[in-house]
N, C-alpha and C positions, 0 to 999 in steps of 0.2 A: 591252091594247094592248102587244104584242111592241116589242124595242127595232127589231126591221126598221118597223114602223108610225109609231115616233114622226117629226112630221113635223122634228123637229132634226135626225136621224141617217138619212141616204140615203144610198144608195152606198157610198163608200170609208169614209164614218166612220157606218156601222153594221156592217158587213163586221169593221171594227176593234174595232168593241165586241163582237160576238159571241168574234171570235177570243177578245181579253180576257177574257169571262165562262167561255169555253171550256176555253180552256188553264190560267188560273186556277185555276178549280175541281178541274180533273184533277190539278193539283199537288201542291192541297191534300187531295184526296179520297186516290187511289189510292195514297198515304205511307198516311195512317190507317186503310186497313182491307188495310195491309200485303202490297199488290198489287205496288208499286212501291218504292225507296227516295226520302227527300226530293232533294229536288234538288241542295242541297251535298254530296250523295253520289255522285250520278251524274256521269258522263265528259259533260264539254264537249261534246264533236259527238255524243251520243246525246241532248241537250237541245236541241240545233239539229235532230234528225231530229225530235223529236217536236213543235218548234215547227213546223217547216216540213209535217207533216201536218196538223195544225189548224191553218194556216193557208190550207190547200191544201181543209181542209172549211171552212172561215169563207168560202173566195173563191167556192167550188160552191155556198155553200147562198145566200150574195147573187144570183148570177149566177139560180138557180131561180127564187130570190122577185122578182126582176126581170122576169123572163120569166115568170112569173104573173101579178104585176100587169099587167102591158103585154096580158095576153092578156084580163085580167078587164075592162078600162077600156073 
């Protein structure tokens, strides 16, 4: 069971938790295999662009799994 499944987290606070597990992990991941620099390296508003596209995939992939279930039901 996906955190979009669980039945505590609908909507706006699973949306929130993806983004979380999303952007998290990128932060954490793309430093270590020396893709990206850590984040206290990186310029202010290029850590606000890259929030604001996973937050822009956290809000698309809610709004999908929305309108899948609603079509499955």
């Amino acid at each position: 069971m996906g955190c979009w499944e669980r039945p505590a987290s609908k909507g706006a606070t699973a949306a929130v938790l993806h983004f979380s597990a999303v952007w998290g992990s990128a932060q954490v991941m793309l430093p270590s295999l020396a893709v990206a620099p850590p984040p206290w390296e990186t310029e202010p508003k290029e850590l606000a662009i890259d929030a604001l596209h996973h937050a822009v995939y956290a809000a698309a992939t809610g709004l999908a799994f929305a309108a899948l279930e609603r079509s499955t039901s």
